[in-house]
C-alpha positions as CSV (number, residue, x, y, z in Angstrom):
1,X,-6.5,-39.3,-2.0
2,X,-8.6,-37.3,-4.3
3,X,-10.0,-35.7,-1.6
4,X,-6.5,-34.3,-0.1
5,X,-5.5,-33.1,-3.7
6,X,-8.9,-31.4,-3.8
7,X,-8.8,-30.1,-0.1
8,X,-5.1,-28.6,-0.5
9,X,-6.1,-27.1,-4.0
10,X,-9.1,-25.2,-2.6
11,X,-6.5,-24.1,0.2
12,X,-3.8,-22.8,-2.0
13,X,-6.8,-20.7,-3.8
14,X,-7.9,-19.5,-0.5
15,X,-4.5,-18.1,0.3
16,X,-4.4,-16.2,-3.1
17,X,-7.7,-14.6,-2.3
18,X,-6.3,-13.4,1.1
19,X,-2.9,-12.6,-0.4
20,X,-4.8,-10.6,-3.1
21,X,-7.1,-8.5,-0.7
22,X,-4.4,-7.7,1.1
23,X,-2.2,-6.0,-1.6
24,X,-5.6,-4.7,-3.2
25,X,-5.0,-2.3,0.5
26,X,-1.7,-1.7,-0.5
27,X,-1.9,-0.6,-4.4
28,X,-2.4,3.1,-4.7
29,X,-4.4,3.8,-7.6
30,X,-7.6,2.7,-9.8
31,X,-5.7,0.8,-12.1
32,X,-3.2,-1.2,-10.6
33,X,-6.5,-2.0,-8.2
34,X,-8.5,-3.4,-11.1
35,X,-5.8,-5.6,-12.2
36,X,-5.0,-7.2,-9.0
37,X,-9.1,-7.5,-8.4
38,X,-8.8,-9.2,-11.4
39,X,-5.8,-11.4,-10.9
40,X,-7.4,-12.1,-7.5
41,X,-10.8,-13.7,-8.8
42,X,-9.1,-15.6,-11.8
43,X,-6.4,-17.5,-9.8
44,X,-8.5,-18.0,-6.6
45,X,-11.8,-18.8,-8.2
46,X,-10.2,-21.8,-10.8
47,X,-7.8,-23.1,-8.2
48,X,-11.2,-23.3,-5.9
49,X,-13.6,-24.9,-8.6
50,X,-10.3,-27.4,-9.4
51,X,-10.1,-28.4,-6.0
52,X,-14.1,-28.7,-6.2
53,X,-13.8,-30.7,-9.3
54,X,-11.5,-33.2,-7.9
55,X,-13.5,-33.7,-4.6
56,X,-16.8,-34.5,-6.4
57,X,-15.5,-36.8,-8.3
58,X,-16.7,-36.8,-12.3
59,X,-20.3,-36.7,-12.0
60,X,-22.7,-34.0,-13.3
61,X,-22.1,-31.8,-10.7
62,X,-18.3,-31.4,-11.8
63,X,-19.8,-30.8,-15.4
64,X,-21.7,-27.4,-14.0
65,X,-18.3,-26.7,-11.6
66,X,-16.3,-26.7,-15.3
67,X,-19.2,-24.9,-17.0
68,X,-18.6,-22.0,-14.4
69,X,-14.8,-22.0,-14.6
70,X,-15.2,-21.7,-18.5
71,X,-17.7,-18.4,-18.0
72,X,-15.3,-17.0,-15.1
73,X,-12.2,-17.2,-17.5
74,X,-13.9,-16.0,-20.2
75,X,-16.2,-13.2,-18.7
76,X,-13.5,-11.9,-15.8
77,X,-10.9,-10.6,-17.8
78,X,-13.0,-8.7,-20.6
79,X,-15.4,-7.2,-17.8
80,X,-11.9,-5.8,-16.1
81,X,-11.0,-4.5,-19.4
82,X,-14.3,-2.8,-20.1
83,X,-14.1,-1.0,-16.4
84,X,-10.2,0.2,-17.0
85,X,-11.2,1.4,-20.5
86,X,-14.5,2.7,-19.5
87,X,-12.5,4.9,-17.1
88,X,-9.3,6.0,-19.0
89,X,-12.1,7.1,-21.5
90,X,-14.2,9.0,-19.4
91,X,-10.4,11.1,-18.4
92,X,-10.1,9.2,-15.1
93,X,-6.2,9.9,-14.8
94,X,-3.7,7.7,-13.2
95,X,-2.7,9.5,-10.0
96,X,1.1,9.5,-9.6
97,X,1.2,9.8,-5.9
98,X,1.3,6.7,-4.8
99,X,3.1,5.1,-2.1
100,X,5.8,5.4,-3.9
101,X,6.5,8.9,-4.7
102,X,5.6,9.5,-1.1
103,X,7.9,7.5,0.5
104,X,10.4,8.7,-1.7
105,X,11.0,12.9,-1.5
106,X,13.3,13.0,-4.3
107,X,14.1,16.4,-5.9
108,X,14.4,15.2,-8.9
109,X,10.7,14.3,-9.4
110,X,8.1,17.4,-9.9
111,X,4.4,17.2,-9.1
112,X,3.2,15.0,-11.8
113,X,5.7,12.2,-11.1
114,X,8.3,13.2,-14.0
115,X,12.0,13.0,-14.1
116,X,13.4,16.4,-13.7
117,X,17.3,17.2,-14.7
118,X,18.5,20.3,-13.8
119,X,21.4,22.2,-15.6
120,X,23.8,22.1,-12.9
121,X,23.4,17.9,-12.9
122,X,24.8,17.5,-16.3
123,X,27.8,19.0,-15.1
124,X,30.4,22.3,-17.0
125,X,28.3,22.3,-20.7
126,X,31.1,24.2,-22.3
């Protein structure tokens, strides 16, 4: 039974990983990328070493399988923060042309990605 538990754990943590590359191809920019690279290695790498954990059974190897899972969550999210902030303070700037904006030819968005009113929107001002 353990070993089911284990086997569909490690599963459901392979399907995030796949799930995860697969928008990582879809995201537009640096930093939306970093987050999801980020979200990808957290979720599948602890629902993998759980599913690990429960297979071995509780023996010294599944001391060295929680040992890992403790550096990943700790060390994972602080060296994604340290790349995003590393970049927004080098001036890397988020680019607004994303998928989104070029899906999307609205009139009332300019170059940078802004909302742009014109006079004639607001309607007679007087």
């Amino acid at each position: 039974m353990n070993i089911l538990i284990g086997q569909i754990l490690i599963g459901i943590g392979l399907v995030f990983i796949t799930i995860g590359t697969f928008s990582l191809l879809r995201l537009g920019d640096f930093y939306t990328r970093i987050l999801i690279t980020s979200k990808i290695d957290s979720m599948g790498l602890i629902t993998v070493i759980f599913g690990a954990m429960i297979i071995s059974g509780w023996t010294f190897f599944t001391a060295k399988l929680a040992f890992i899972l403790l550096f990943e969550m700790i060390t994972a999210p602080i060296g994604a923060h340290a790349v995003a902030r590393s970049a927004y303070r080098s001036g890397y700037q988020i680019i607004n042309h994303t998928r989104l904006f070029t899906r999307r030819r609205d009139s009332n968005i300019d170059a940078e990605g802004h909302i742009v009113q014109r006079v004639e929107d607001f309607g007679d001002l007087t």
